[in-house]
PAZAPA-4460 file (N, C-alpha, C; in steps of 0.05 Angstrom, whole numbers, plus 32768, in hexadecimal, padded with zeros to 4 digits):
% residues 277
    n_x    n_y    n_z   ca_x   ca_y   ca_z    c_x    c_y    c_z   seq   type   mol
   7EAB   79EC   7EA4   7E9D   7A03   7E9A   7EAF   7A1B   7E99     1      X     A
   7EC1   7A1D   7EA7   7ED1   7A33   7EB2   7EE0   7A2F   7E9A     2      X     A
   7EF1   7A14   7E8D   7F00   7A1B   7E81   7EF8   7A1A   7E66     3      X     A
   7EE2   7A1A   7E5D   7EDB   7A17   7E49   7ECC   7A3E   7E44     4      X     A
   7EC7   7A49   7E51   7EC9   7A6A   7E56   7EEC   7A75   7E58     5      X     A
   7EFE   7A6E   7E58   7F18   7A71   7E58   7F1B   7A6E   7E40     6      X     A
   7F18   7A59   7E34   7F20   7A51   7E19   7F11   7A5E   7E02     7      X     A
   7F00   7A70   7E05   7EEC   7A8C   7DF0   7EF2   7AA2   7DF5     8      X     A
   7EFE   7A9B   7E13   7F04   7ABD   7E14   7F27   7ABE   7E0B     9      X     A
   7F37   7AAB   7E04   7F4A   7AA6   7DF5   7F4D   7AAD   7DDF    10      X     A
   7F3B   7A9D   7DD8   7F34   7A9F   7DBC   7F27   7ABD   7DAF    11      X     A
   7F1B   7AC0   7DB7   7F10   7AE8   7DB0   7F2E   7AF4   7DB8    12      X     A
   7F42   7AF6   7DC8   7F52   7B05   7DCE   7F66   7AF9   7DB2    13      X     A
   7F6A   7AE9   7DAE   7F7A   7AE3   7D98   7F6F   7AF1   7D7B    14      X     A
   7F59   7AEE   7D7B   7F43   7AFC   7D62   7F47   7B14   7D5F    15      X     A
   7F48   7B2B   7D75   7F50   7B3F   7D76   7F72   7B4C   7D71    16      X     A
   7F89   7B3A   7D74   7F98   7B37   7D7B   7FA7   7B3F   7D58    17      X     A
   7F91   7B2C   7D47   7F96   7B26   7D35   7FA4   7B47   7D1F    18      X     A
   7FB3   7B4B   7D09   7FBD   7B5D   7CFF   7FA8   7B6D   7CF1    19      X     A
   7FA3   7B8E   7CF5   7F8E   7B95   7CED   7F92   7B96   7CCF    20      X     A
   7FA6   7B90   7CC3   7FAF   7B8F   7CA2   7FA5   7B78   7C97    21      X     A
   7FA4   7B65   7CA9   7F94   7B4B   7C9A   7F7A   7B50   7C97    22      X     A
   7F62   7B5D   7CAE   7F4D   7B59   7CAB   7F43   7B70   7C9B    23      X     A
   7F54   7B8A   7C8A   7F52   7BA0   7C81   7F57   7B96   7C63    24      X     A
   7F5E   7B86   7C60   7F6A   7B7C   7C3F   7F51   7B7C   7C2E    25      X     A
   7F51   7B7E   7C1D   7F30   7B7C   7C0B   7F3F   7B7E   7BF2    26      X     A
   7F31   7B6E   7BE8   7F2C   7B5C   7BC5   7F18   7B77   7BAF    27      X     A
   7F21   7B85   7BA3   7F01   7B90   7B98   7EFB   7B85   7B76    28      X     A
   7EE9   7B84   7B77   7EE1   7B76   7B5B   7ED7   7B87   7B45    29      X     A
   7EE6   7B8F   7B32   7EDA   7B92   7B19   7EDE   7B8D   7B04    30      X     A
   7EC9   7B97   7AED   7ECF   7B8F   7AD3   7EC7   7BA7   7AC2    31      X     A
   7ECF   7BA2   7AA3   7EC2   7BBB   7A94   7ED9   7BC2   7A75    32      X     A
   7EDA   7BD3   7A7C   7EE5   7BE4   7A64   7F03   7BD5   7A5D    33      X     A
   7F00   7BD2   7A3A   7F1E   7BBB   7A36   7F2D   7BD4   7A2E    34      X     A
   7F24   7BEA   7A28   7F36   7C05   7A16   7F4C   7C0B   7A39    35      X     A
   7F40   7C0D   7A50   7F4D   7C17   7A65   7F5E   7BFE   7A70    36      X     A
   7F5B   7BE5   7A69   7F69   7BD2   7A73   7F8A   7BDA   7A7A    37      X     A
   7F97   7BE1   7A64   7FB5   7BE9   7A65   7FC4   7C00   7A74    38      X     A
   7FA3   7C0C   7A78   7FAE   7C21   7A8D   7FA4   7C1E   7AAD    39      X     A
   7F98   7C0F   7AB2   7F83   7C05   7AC8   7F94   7BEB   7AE1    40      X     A
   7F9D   7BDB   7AC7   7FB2   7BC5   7ADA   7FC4   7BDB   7AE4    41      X     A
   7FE0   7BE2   7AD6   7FEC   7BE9   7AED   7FEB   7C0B   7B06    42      X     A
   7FCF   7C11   7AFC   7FCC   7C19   7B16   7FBB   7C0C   7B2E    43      X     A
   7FAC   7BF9   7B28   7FA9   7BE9   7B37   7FC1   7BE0   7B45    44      X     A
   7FD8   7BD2   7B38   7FEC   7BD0   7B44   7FFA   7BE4   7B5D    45      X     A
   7FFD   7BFA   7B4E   8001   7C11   7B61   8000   7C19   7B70    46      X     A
   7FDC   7C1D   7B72   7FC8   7C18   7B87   7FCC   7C03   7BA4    47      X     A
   7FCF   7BEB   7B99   7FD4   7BD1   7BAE   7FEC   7BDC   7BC1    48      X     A
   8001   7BEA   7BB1   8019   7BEB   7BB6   8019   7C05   7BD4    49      X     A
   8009   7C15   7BC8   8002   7C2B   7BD6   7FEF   7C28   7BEF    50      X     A
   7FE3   7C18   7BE8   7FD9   7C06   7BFF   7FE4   7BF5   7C0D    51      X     A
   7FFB   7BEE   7C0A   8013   7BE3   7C1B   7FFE   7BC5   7C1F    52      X     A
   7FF1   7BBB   7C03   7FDE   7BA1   7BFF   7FC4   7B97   7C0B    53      X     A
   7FBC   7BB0   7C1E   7F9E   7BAE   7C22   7F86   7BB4   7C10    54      X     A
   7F8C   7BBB   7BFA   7F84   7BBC   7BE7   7F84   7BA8   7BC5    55      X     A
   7F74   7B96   7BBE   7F80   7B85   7BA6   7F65   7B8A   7B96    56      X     A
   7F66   7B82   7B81   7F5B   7B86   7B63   7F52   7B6E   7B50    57      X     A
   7F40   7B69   7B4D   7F3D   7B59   7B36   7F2A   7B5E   7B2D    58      X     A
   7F38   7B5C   7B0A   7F27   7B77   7AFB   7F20   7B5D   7AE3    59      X     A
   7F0B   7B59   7AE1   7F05   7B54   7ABF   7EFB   7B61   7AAC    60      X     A
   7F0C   7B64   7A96   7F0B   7B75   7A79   7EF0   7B6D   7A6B    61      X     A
   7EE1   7B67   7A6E   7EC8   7B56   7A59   7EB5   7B75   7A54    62      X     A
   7EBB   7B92   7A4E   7EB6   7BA7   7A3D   7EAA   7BB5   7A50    63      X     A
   7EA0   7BCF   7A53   7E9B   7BE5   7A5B   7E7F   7BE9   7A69    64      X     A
   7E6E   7BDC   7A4D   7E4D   7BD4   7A50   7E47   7BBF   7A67    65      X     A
   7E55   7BAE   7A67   7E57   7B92   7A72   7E5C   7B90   7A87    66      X     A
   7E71   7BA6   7A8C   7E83   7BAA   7AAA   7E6C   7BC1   7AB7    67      X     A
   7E56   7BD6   7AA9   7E3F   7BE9   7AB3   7E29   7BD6   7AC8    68      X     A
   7E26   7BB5   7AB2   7E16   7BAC   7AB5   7E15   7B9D   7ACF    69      X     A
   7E34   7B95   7AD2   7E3D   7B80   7AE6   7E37   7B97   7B04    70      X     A
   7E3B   7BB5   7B01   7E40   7BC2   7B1B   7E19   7BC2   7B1A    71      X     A
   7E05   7BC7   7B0A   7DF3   7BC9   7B12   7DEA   7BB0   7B20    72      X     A
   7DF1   7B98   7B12   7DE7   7B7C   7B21   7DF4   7B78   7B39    73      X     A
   7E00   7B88   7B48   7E17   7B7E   7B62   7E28   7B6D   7B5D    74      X     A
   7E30   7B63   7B41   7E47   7B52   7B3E   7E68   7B62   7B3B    75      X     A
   7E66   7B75   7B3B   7E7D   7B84   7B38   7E82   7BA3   7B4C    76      X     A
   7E8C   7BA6   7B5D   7E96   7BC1   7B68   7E94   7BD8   7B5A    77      X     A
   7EA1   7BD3   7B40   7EA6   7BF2   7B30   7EAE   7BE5   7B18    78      X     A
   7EAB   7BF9   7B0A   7EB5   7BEA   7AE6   7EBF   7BFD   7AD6    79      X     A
   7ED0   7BFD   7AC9   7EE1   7C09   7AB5   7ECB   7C19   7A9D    80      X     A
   7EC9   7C32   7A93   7EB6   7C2E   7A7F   7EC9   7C49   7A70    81      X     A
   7EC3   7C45   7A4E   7ECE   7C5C   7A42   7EBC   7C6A   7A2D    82      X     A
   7EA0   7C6F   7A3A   7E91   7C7C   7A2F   7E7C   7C90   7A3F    83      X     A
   7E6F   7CA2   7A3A   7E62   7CAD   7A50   7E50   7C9F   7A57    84      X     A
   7E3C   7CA6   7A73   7E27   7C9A   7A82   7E0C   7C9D   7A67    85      X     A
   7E02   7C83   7A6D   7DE6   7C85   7A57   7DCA   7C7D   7A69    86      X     A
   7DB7   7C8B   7A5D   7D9F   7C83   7A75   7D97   7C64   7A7C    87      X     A
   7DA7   7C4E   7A6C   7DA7   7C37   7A74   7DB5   7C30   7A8B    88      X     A
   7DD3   7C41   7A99   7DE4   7C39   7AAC   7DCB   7C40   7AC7    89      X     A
   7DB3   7C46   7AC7   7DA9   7C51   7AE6   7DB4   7C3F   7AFC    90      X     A
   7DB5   7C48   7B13   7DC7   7C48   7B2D   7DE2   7C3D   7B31    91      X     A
   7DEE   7C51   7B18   7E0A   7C4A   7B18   7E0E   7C67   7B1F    92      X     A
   7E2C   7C6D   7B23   7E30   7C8F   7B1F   7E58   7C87   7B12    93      X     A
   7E4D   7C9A   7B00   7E6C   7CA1   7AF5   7E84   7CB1   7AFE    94      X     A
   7E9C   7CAF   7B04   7EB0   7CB7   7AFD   7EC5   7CBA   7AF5    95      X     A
   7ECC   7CD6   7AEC   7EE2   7CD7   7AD1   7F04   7CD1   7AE5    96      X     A
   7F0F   7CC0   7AD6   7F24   7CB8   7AD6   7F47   7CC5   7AD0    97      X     A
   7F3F   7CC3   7AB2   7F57   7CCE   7AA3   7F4A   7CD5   7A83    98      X     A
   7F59   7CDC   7A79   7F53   7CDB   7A55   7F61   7CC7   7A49    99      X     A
   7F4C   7CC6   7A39   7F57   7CB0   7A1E   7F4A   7CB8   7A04   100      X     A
   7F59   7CB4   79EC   7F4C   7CB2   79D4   7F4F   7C95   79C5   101      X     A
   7F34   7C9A   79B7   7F2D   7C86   79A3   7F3E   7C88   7986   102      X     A
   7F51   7C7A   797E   7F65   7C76   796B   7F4F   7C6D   7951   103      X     A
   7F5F   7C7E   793E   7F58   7C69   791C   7F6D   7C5F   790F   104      X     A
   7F6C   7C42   7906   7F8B   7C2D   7906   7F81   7C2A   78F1   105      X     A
   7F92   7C22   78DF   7F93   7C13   78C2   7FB3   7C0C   78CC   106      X     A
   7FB3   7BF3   78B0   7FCA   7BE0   78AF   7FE6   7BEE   7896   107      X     A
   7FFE   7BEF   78A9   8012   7BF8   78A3   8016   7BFA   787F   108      X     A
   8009   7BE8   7874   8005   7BE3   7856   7FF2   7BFF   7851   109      X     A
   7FE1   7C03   7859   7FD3   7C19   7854   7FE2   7C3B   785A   110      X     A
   7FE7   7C49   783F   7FF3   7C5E   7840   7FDA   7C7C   7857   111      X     A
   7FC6   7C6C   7860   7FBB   7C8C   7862   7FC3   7C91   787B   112      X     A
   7FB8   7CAE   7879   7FCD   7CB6   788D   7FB8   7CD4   78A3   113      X     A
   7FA4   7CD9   7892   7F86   7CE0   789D   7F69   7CE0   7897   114      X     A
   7F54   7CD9   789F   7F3C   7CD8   789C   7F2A   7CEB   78AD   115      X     A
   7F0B   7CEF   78A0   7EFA   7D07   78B1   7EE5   7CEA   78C3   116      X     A
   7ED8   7CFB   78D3   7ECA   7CE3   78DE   7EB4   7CE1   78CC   117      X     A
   7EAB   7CF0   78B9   7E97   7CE8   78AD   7EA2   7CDD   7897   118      X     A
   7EC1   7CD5   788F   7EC9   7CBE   7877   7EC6   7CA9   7889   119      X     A
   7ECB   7CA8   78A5   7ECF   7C8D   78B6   7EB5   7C83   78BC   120      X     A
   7E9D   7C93   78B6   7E7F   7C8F   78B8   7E81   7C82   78A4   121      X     A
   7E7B   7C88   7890   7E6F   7C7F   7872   7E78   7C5F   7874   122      X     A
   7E9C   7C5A   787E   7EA2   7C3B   787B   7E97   7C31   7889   123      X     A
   7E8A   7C34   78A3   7E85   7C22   78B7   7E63   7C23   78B9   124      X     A
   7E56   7C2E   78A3   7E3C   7C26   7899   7E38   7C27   787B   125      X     A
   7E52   7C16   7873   7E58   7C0F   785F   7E4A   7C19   784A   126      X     A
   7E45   7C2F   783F   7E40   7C48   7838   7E5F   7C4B   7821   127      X     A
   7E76   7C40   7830   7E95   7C44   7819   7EA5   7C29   7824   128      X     A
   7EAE   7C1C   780F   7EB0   7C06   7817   7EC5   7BFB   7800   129      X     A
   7ED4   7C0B   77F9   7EF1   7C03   77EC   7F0B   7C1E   77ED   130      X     A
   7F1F   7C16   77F1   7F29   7C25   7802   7F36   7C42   77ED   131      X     A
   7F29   7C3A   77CD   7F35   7C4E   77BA   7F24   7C5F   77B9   132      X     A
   7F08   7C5D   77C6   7EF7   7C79   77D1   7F04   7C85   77EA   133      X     A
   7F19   7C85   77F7   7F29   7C92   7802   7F42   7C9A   7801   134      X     A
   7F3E   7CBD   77FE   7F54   7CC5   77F7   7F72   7CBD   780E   135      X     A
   7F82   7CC0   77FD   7F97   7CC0   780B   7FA2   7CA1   7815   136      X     A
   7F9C   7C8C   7808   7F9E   7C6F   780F   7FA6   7C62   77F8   137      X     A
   7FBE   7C52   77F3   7FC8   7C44   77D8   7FB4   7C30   77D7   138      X     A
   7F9D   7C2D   77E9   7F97   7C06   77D5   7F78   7C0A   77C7   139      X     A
   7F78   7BF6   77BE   7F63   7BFB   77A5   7F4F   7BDF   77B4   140      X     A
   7F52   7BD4   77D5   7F42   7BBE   77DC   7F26   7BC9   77E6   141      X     A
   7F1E   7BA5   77E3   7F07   7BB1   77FD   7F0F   7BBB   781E   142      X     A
   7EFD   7BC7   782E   7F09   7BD7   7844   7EF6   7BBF   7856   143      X     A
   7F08   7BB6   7862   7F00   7BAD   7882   7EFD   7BB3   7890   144      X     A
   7EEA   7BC0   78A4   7EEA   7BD0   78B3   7EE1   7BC1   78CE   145      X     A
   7EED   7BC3   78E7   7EEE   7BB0   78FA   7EF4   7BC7   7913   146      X     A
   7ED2   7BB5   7921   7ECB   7BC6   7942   7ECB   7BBF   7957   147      X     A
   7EBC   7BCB   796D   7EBA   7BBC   7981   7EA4   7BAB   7987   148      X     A
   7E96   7B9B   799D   7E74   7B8F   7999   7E6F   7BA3   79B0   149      X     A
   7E56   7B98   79B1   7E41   7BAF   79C6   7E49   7BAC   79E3   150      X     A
   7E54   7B9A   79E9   7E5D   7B95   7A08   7E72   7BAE   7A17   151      X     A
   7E87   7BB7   79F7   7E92   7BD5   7A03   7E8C   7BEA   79FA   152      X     A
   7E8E   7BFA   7A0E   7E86   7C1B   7A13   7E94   7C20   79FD   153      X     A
   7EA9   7C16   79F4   7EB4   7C2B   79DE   7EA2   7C23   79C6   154      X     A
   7E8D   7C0E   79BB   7E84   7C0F   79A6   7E6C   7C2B   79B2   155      X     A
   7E59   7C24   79C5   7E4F   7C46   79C5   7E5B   7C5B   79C0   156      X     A
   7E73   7C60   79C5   7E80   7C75   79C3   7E88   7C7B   79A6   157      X     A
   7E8B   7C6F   7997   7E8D   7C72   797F   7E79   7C75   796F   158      X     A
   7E62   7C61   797F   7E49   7C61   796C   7E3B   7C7F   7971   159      X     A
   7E43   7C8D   7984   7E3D   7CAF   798A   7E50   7CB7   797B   160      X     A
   7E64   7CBC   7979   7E7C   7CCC   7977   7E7F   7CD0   7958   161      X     A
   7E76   7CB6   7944   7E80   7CB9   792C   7E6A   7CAC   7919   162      X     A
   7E5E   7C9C   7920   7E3F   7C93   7917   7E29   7C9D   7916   163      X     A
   7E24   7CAF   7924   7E0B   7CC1   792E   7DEF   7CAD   7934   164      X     A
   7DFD   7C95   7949   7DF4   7C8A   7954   7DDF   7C79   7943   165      X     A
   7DE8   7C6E   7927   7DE1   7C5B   791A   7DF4   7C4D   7916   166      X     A
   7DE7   7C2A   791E   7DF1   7C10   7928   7E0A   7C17   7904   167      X     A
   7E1F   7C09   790C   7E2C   7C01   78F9   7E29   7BE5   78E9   168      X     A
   7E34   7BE5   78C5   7E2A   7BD7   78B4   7E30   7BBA   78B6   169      X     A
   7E24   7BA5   78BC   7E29   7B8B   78BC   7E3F   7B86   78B3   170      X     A
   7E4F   7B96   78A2   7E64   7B84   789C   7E7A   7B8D   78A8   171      X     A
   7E7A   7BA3   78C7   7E88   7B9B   78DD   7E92   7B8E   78E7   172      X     A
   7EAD   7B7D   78E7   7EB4   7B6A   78FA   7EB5   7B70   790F   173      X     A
   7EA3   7B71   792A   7EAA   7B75   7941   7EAA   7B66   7959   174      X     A
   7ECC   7B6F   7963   7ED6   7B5C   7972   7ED5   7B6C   798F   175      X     A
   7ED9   7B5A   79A5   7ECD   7B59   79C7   7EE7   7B70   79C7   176      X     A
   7EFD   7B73   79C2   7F14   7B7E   79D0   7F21   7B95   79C4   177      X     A
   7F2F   7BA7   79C5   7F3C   7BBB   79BA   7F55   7BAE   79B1   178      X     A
   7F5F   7B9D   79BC   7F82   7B88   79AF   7F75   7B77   7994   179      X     A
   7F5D   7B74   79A1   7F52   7B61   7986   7F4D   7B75   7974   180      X     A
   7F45   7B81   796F   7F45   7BA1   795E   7F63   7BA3   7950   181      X     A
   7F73   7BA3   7966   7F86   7BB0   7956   7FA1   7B95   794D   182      X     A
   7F98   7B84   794F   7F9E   7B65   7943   7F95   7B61   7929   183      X     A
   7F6E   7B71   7926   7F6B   7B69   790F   7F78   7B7C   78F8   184      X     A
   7F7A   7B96   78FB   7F8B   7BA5   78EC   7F9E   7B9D   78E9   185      X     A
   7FB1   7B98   78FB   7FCE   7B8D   78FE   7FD0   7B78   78E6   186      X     A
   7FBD   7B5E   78D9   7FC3   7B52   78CD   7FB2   7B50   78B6   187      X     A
   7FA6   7B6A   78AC   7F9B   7B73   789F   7F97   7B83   788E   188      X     A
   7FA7   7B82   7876   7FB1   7B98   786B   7F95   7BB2   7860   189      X     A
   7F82   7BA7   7863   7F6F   7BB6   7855   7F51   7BBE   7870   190      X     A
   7F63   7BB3   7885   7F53   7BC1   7899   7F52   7BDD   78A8   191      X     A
   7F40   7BE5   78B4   7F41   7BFF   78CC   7F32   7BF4   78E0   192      X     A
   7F39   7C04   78FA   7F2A   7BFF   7910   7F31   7C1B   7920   193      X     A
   7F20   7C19   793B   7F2A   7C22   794B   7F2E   7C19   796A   194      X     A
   7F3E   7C29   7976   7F47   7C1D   798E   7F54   7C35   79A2   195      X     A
   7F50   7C2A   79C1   7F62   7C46   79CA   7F74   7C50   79CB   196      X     A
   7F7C   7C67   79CF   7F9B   7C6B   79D0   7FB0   7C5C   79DD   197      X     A
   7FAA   7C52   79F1   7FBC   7C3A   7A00   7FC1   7C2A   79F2   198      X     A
   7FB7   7C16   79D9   7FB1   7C06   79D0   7FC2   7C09   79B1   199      X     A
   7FCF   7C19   79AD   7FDC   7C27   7995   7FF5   7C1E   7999   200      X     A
   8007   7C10   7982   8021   7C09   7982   8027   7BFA   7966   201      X     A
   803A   7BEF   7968   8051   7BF1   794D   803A   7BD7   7940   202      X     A
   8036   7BDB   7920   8026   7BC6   791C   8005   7BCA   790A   203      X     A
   8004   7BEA   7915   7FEE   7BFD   790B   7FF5   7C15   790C   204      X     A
   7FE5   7C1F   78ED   7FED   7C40   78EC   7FD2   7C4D   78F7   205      X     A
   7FE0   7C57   7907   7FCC   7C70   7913   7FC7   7C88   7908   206      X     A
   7FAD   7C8A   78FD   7FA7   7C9B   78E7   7F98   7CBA   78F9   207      X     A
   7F9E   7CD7   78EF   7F93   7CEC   78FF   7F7D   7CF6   78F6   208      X     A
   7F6C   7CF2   7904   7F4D   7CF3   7906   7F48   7D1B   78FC   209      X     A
   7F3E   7D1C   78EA   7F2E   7D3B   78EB   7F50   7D4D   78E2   210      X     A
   7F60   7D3E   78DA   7F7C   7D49   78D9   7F8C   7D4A   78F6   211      X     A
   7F79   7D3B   790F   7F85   7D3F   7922   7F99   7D2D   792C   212      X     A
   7FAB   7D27   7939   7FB8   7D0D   793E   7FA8   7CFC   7956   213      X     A
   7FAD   7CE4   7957   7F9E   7CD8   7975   7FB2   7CDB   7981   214      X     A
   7FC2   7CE8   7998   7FD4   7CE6   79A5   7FD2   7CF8   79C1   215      X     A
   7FD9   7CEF   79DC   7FE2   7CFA   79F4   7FD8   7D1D   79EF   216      X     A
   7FED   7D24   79E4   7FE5   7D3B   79DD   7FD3   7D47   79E0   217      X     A
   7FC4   7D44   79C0   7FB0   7D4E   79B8   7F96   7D41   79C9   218      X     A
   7F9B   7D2B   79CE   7F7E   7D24   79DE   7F7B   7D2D   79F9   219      X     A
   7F92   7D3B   7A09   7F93   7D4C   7A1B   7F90   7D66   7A1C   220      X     A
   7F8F   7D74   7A01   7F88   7D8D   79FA   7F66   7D8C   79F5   221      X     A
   7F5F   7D6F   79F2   7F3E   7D6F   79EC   7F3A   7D6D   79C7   222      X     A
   7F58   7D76   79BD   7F50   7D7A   79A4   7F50   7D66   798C   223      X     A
   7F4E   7D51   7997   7F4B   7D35   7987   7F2B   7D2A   7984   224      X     A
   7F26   7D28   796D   7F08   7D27   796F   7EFE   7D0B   797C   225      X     A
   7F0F   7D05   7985   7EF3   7CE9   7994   7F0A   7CE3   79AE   226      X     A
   7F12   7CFA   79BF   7F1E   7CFE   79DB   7EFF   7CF9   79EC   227      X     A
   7F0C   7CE7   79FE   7EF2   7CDB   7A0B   7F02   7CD7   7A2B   228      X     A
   7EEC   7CD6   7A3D   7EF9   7CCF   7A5A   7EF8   7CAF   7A61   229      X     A
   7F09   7CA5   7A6F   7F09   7C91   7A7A   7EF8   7C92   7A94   230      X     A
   7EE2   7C83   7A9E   7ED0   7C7F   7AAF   7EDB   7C63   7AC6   231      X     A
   7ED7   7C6E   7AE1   7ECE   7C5E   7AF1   7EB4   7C5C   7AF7   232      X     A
   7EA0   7C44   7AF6   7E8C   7C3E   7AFE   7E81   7C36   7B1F   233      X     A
   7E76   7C3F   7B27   7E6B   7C32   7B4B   7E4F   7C35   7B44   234      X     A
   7E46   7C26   7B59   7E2A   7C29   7B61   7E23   7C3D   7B72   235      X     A
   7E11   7C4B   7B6A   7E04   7C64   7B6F   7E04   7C5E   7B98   236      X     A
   7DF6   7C48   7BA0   7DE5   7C45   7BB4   7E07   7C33   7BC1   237      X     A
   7E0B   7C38   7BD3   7E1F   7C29   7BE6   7E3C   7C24   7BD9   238      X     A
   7E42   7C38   7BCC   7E65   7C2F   7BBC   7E76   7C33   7BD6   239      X     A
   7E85   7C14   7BC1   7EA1   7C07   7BDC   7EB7   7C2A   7BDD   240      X     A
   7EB5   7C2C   7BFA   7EC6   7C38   7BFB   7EE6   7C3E   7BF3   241      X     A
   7EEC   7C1F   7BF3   7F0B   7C27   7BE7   7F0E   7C24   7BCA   242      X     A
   7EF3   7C1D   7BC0   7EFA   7C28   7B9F   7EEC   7C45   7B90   243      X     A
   7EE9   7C56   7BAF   7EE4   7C71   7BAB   7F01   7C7C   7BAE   244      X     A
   7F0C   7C6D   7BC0   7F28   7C7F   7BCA   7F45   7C76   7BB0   245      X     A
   7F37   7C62   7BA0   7F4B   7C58   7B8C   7F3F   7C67   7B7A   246      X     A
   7F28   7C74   7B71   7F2A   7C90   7B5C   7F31   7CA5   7B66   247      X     A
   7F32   7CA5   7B81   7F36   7CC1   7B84   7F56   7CCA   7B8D   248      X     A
   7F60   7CB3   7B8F   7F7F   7CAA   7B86   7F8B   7CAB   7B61   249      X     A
   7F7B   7CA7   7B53   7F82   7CA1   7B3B   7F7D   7CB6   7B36   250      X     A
   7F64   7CCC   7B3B   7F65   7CEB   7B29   7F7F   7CFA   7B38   251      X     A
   7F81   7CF7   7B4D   7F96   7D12   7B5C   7FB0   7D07   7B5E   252      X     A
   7FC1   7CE7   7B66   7FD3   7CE6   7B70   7FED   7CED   7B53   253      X     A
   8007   7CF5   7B56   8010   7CFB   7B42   801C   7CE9   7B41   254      X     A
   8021   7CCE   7B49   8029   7CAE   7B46   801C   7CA7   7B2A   255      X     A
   8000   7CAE   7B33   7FEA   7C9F   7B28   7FE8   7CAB   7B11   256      X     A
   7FF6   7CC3   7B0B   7FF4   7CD0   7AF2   8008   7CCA   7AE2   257      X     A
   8022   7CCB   7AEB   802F   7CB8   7ADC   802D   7C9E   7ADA   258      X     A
   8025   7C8D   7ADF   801A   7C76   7ACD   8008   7C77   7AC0   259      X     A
   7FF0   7C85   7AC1   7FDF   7C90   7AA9   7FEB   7C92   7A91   260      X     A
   8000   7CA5   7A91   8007   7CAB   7A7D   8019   7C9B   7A73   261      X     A
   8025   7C8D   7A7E   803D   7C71   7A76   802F   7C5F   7A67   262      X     A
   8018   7C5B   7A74   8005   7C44   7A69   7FF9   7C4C   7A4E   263      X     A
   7FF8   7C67   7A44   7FEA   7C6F   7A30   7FD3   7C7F   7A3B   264      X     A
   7FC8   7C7F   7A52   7FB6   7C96   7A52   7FC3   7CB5   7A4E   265      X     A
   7FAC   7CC3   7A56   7FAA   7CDD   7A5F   7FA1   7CEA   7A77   266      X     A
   7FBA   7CF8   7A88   7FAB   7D02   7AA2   7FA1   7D12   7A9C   267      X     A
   7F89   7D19   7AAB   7F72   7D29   7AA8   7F75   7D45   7AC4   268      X     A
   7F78   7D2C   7ADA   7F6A   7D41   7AF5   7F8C   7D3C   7B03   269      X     A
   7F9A   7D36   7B04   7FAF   7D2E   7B19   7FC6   7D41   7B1C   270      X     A
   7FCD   7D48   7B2C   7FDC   7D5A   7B3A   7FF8   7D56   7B37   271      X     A
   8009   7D66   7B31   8027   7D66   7B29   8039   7D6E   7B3D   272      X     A
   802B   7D77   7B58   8040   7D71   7B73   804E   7D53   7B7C   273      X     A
   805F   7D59   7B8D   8073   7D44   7B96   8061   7D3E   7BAF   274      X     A
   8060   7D4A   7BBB   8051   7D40   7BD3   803E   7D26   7BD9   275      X     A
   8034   7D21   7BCC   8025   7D06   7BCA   8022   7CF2   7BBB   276      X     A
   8028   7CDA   7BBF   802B   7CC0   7BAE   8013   7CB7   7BA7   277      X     A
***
């Protein structure tokens, strides 16, 4: 009997013994917004890093709406979203991140070079629907016009921003991703889309909205008409604490601001001292 009370109380002293970095490590899970994906991995990365790896991430991209839906069901921690809070998110609570804008792409074949949002209305409730009713464009085709589906925040955001919140015209191609967006332009000579600013590169012309450009810049001045915030999502009632301390790392640290901005965002809130990583 004696030694079998020796052998637990061993055992608990070894349990204790154990490294408090192992039993501090935590996994957090989310999903959501595909527009923030390119800027989201590597501060996640960052993050881990800065956490000297008590901290890890696994994030799935499956859209904004999807990633709202997953934190209300307890399937997800927090979720990426790039549109504002709607009375459908209840007992979620939002916070702002960084900036991003919503890009208008057409294919390198296509000469234009600006549109109003109410020319970009008319095509996407197909209302104009060949591209020689738009000024400033050499082709005489039909216009493709190719979105997002309802799963991301950025189709709300658009469907506010430039629709006046009428569904767009069936003959939308809309695809789950912002790469898929800008793939379909890419090989499309007679398409447009949109997509975020992270998401912009050689392959598509980026056309300036209202005469404005979509760029760093201007969507940091506010003065780009469809400058929008990037959202972290939590649950209202019991949010994980260390993915309160990973936003509140991502608005202030100036690490974390420069990769924002490497990645294609826009810092919003983060601080330009040396002092803190």
């Amino acid at each position: 009997m004696r030694k079998k009370t020796l052998a637990v109380a061993v055992g608990v002293l070894v349990a204790l013994a154990a490294p408090a970095s192992a039993v501090a490590s935590q996994t957090l899970i989310g999903s959501g917004s595909v527009a923030a994906e390119p800027v989201l991995r590597p501060l996640f990365s960052a993050y881990q890093k800065f956490t000297k790896g008590k901290v890890h991430f696994l994030y799935t991209a499956n859209g904004g709406n999807a990633g709202v839906a997953d934190v209300q069901s307890g399937k997800s921690q927090f979720a990426g979203q790039a549109r504002p809070p709607l009375p459908s998110d209840a007992g979620t609570t939002y916070i702002k991140l960084y900036l991003d804008g919503l890009c208008m792409d057409v294919n390198p074949a296509n000469n234009l070079s600006n549109i109003s949002i109410p020319q970009v209305a008319d095509i996407y409730h197909a209302v104009t629907t060949n591209w020689s009713q738009v000024p400033g464009s050499n082709l005489t085709t039909t216009i493709d016009p190719v979105g997002r589906d309802t799963n991301g925040g950025t189709y709300n955001f658009f469907l506010q921003g430039v629709l006046n919140n009428e569904a767009p015209s069936s003959k939308v191609n809309a695809v789950t991703a912002d790469g898929l967006v800008i793939n379909a332009v890419q090989s499309d000579p007679n398409a447009i889309g949109y997509a975020g600013l992270a998401w912009q590169g050689a392959g598509v012309r980026t056309v300036n909205l209202n005469g404005v450009p979509c760029s760093q810049k201007q969507v940091k001045k506010l003065k780009y008409p469809l400058s929008r915030f990037i959202f972290l999502v939590l649950p209202t009632s019991g949010p994980n604490r260390n993915v309160q301390r990973f936003a509140d790392w991502v608005r202030t640290s100036p690490t974390a601001g420069k990769i924002i901005k490497k990645s294609g965002g826009v810092p919003a809130f983060n601080r330009t001292g040396k002092k803190k990583k």
